[in-house]
N, C-alpha and C positions, 0 to 999 in steps of 0.2 A: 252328724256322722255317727253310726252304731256301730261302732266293735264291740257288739256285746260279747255276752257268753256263746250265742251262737256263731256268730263269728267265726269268736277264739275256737270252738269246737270243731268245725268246718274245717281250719287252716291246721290246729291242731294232728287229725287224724290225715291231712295229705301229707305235711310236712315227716309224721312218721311214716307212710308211705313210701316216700320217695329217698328222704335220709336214715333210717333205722340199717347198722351196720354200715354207715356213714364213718369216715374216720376225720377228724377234727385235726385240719394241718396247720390253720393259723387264726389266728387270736387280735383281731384290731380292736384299737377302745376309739376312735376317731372325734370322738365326742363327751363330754361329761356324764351323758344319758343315755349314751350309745354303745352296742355292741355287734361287731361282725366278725363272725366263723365263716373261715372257710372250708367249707365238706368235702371232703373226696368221697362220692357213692357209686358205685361200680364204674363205671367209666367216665362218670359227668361230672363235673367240679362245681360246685354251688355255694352260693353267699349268704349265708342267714343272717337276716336284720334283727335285730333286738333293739326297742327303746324304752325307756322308762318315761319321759319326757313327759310331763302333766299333760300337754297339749296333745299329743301326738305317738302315746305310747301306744305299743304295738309290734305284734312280731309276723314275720314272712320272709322271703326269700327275694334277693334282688335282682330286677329284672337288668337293667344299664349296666352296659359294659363299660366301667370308668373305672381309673385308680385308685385303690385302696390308701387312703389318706392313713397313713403311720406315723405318728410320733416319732421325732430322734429321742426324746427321753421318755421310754411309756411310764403312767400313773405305777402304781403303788398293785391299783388291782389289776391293773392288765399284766403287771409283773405274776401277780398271784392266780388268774386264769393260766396264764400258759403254763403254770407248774402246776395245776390242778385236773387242766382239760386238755393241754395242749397235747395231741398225739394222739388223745384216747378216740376209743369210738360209741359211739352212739347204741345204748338199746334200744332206745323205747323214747319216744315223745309223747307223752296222751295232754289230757284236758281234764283238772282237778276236777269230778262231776261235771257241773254244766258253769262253774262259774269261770271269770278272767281271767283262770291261772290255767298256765302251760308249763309243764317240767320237762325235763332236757335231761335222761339218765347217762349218764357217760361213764363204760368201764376205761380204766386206766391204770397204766403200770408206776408205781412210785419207784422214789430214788434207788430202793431198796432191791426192786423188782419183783414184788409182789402188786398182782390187781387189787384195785379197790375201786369202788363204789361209790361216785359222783354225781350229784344232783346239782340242777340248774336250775332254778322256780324263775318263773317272767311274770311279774303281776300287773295284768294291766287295767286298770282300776284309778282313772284320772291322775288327780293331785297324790294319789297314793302308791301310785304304781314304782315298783322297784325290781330290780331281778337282785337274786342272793343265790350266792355258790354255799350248800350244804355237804356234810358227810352223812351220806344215805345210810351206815348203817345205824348211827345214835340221832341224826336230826341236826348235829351241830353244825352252826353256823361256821360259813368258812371265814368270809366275807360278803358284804352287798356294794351295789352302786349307789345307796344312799342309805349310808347310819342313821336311824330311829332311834335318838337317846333318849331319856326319861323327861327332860325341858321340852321334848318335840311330842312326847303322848307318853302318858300313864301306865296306857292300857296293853300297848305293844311296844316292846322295843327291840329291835335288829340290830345288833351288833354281834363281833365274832367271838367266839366262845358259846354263846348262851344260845338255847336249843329252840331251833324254828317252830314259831305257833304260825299258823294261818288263817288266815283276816277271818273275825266272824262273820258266819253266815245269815246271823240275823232270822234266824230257823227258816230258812227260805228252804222250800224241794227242789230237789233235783228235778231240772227236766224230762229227763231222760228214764227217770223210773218214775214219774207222774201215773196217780192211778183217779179213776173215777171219783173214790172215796175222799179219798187228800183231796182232789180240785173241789170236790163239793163241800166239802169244812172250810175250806181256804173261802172261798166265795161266800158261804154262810158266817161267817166268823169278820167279814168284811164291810166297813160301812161306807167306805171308798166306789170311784164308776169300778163298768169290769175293770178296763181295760190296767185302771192304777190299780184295781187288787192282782192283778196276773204278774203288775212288777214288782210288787211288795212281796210277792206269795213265791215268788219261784224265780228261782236261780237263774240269771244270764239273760232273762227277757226286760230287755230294754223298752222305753215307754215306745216307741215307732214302732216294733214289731208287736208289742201288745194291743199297740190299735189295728196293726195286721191282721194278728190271729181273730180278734173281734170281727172285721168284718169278713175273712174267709169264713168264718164261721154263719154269719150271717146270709152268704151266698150260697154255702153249701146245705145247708137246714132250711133255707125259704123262710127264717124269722125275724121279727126285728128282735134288737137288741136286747130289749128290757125282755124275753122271752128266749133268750140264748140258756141250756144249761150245760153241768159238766159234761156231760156225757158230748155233746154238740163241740164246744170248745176242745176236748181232749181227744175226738175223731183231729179235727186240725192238726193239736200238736203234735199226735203222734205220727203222721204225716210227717210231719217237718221234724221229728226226732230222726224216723227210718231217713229219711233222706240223709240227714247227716252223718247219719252213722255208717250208711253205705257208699257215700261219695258223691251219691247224686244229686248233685248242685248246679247251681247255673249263675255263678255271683253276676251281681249288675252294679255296673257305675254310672250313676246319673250324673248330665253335663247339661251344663245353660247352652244358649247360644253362639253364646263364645267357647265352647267345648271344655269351660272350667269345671271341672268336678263338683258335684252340689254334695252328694250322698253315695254311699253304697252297700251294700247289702249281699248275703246269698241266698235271700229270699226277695222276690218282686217287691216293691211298696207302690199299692194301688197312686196314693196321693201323688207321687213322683213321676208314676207311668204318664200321667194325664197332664204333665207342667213340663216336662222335660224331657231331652233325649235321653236316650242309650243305648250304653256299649257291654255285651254280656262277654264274661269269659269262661273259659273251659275248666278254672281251679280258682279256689280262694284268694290262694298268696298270689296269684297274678294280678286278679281284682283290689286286692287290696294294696300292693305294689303300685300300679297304676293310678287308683285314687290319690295314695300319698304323694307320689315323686310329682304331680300336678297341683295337687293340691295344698299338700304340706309345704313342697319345699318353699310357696312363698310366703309361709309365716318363718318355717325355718330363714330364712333369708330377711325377713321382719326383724328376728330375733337376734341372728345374728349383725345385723345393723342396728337396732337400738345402740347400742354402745358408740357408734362411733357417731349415731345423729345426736346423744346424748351429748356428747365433747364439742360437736361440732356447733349446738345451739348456744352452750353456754359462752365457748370464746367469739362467737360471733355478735352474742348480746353483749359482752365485754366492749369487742370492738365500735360496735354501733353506740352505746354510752361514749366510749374514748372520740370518734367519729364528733359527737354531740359537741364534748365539753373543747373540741379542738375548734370546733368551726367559731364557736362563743369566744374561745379565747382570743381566734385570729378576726374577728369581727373585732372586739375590742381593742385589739390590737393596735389595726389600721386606722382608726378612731381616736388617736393620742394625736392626733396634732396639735391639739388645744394645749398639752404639754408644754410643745417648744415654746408655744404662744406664750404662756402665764409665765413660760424663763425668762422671757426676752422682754416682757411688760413691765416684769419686779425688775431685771437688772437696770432698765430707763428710767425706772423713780424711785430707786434705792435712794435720794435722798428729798423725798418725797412722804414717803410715810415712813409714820414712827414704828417703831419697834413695839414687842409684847401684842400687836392686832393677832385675832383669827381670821379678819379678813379686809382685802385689801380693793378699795375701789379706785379701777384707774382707765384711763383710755386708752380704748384698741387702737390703735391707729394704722389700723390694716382695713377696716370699716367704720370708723367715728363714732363706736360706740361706747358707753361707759361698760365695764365688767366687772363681775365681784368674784376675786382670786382669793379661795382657802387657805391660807395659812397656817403654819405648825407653831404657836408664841413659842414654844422650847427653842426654838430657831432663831438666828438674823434674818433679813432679808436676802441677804447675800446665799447663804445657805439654804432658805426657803426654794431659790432662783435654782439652785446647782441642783436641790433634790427634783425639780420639774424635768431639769435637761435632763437629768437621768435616767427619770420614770418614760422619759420619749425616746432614748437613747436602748433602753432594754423594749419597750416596747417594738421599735426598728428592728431589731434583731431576732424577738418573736413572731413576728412578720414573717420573716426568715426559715424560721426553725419550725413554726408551725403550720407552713405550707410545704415544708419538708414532710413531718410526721403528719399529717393531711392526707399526703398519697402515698405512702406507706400504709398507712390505714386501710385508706381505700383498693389498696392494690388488696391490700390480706382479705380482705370481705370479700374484691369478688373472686379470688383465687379459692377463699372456701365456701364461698355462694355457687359455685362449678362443684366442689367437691359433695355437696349436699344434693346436689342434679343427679350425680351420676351415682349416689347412694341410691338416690330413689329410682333410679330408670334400673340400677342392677337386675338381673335376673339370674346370674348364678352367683354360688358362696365362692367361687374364683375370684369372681370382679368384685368381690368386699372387701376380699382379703386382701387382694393387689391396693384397693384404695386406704387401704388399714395400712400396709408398709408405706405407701407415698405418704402417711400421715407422721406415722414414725420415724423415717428420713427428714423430714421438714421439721422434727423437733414439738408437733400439737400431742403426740402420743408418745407412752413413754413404754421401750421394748421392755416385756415380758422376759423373763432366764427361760419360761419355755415356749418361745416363740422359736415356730422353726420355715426357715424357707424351703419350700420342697425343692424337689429337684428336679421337677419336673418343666417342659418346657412354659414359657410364658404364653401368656395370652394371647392371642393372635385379635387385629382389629374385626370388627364384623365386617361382613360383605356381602355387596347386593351385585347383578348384575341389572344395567341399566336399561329400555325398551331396545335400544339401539347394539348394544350387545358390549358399551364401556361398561368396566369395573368403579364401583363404587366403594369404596374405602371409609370407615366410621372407627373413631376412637372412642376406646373404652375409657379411658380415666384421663388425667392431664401429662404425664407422663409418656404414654403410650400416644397422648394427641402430637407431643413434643416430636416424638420418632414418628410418628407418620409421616407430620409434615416438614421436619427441617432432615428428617435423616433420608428415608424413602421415598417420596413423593419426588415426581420431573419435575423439572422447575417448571414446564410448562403445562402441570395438568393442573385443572380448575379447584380453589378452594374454597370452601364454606361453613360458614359461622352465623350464629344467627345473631343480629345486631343489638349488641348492649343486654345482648341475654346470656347467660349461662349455659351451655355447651358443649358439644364432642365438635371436632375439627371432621372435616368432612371431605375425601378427597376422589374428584373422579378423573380417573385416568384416563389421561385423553389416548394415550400409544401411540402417537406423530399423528392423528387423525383431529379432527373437528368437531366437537360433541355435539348431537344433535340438539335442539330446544327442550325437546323433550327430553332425555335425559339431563340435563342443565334442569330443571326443572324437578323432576326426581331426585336428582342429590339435593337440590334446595328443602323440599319436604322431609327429605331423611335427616339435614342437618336441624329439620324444625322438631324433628320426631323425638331425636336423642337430644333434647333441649329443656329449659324449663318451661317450656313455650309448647309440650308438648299435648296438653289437653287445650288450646287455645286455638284461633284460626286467624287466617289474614296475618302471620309473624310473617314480620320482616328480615328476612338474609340476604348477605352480604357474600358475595363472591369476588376472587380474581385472580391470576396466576400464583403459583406457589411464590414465585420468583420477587413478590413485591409482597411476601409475606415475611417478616424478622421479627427476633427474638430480642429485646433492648437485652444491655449486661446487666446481669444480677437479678431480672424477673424471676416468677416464681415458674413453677413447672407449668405450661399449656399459657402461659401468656405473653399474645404476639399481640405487633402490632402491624397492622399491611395498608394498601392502599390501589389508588386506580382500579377501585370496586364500580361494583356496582348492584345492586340491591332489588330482592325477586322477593313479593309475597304472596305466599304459600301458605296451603291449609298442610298441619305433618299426617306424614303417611307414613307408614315402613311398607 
């Protein structure tokens, strides 16, 4: 992915464009690394994105009409944005020269009632990337979304009070005022290919587009490479300077065959035209909106489930140890009967052998054989007898207890052997979060003070419509499987589960009609799809009226047990 400097410069000068006399009505932090303005600009209301995110920093405008995710207690700094920015409007957005950084000048009326002079830096510069709210007229830091203290670097540090420097340029050129002279010192002064002296040498040219400009260069001059000069290269860039500078762009989003985002750019890249599709748009921040909300959000969604496949590996390696030493201990268990044997052998020749033995040889006479029975000499015989019945006597009741805590176990593994399915099948930060509360309800996570439930409505299950024209019904998590099928579902529409596998509850609604095969058939595949059985083929599912489907007392959330099945295998499909 290159959001280089050209990019940032591209999105830069539309964003001012479109928001410059923009007024700033609201202020979300939604995120640790995130930030979203809402702009009022003449008639049109608009979302600017901000992230800092090592991964995935970057700024535009958002395209999805979805709810603005707000804290019931905002941070610290989004307290400090809205007393800084909140109200104000917008002069000017440019592009530091040609490098990663985007300011954001915001005039604004203090408590007082006097304007003053707000800056907004976005650095988007990988693991470095930060935004910091400045006072434009001294430089001073206001605050940032992530303090650089002196333990964190030497050479920079952001914190508030102390006066904003900006990252070294590494004496890189500006793109944008690139002359003949400069590219041909830069190039002569170089013992690197071109294409690494164009990144080293100049500002905002990421390594992909300096193998661009290379070979535009090379199509436009009729030469090979090793015979490209300044003059040849800096016809290209200055091409690709006017264009930015005038608007006229054509970003492109490359997509594999599955139409996942690979790359994107607002310049072509030869190497991608020729491996992949694409989809060109009419402005930067669309293209780059686009790329991320497909691209991004499922590392976003990565990121935001580490945490809870974190939790969920380690008590599930827990349980599968306890699982281990449970089954050993009820094998041994069951296995004591030689116990009762050795009481009931000593109590019949307790005056038989003498006392002070460690071991006592006498006849079984349950099988005519001789056995040699361990003795404790600290002991009588008597004693010796009583400690056996008891070793059989506790053993008997471990028996007991540990085929109790047995399926207890077992229920918990596969209750969070489902919860780990449906982490991994998620596809929105909704269905993580919903499985994050069922986790902290159940007592595996422990609520955060600033954990907040939104307000908004709950998740609704997915749904297909089947060849036949039934609705298909799929739960999202275990809870949501519970209300499908014991709260909503007719007793008489068909259900499915895939067998001894990990699962969404799967309901097709029959409406007083008769499913066709084929549908019956489609819900099977969909129940195979949203399963862990979903990159698999030939899984077996289990189907049968909701009606003979129940819930034992005390199970965990999403586990039934039913019956009068019968069992379809399917390759999964959605």
């Amino acid at each position: 992915m290159a959001y280089d400097g050209l990019v940032a410069g591209a999105i830069a000068r539309y964003l001012n464009e479109i928001l410059a006399g923009g007024r700033i009505d609201k202020i979300y932090h939604p995120d640790a690394e995130e930030l979203i303005f809402v702009i009022h600009a003449g008639r049109e209301r608009h979302r600017l994105y901000m992230s800092a995110n090592s991964g995935h920093a970057r700024m535009h405008l958002l395209k999805e009409d979805k709810d603005l995710a707000n804290p019931q207690n905002p941070t610290a700094f989004c307290m400090l944005l809205r007393k800084h920015f909140q109200g104000g409007r917008i002069t000017e957005i440019r592009q530091v020269q040609s490098e990663r950084i985007i300011e954001l000048d915001v005039i604004h009326v203090d408590e007082l009632g006097f304007s003053v002079n707000k800056r907004l830096i976005v650095e988007i510069m990988g693991k470095h990337s930060n935004i910091i709210a400045i006072e434009e007229s001294d430089g001073r830091i206001i605050d940032c979304i992530k303090r650089i203290t002196p333990d964190l670097s030497r050479y920079r540090q952001l914190l508030p009070g102390l006066t904003y420097v900006y990252p070294p340029d590494h004496n890189k050129v500006c793109f944008y005022t690139l002359t003949e002279e400069t590219l041909r010192q830069i190039i002569e002064e170089s013992s690197s290919s071109l294409p690494k002296t164009l990144v080293n040498g100049i500002q905002g040219v990421s390594p992909v587009i300096g193998e661009e400009i290379c070979k535009a260069a090379v199509r436009s001059a009729l030469k090979d490479a090793e015979a490209l000069t300044a003059a040849d290269l800096l016809k290209v860039m200055s091409e690709m300077a006017h264009k930015i500078v005038s608007g006229n762009v054509k970003p492109v989003v490359y997509v594999d065959k599955d139409g996942v985002p690979e790359d994107f750019h607002i310049f072509p890249l030869s190497d991608a035209e020729s491996l992949l599709d694409k989809i060109v748009f009419d402005d930067p921040s669309s293209a780059a909106a686009y790329y991320f909300s497909h691209k991004a959000s499922s590392n976003r969604i990565r990121q935001k489930s580490s945490d809870l496949m974190r939790v969920l590996s380690a008590i599930l390696d827990k349980l599968y140890l306890k699982k281990q030493r449970l089954s050993e201990d009820l094998i041994a268990a069951e296995n004591a009967e030689h116990y009762r044997i050795y009481g009931e052998l000593l109590t019949a020749n307790l005056h038989n052998i003498s006392s002070g033995k460690s071991v006592a040889r006498v006849l079984n006479y349950y099988d005519n054989t001789e056995v040699d029975i361990p003795l404790d000499p600290r002991f009588s015989l008597s004693e010796n007898a009583q400690r056996y019945f008891k070793k059989y006597s506790k053993a008997k009741t471990a028996v007991r207890e540990k085929k109790v805590q047995l399926d207890e176990t077992n229920h918990s593994i596969d209750y969070l052997e489902s919860i780990v399915t449906y982490v991994e099948n998620a596809t929105t930060l909704e269905e993580i979060e919903e499985i994050r509360q069922e986790l902290i309800e159940g007592g595996y996570l422990r609520r955060k003070r600033s954990d907040y439930r939104s307000s908004r409505p709950k998740l609704q299950p997915h749904s297909f419509i089947a060849q036949d024209g039934s609705r298909i019904l799929v739960g999202r998590n275990n809870k949501e499987n519970d209300y499908l099928t014991l709260k909503t579902a007719n007793k008489k529409d068909l259900w499915f589960h895939t067998k001894d596998i990990p699962g969404s509850h799967v309901i097709l609604s029959a409406e007083g009609k008769t499913p066709s095969d084929e549908a019956i058939r489609q819900a099977a595949s969909l129940a195979a799809y949203y399963s862990k059985a979903r990159h698999s083929t030939n899984v077996p599912v289990d189907y049968t009226q909701v009606r003979y489907v129940k819930k034992p007392s005390g199970a965990k959330p999403g586990m039934v047990i039913y019956s009068n099945h019968k069992t379809l295998y399917v390759d999964p499909k959605k």
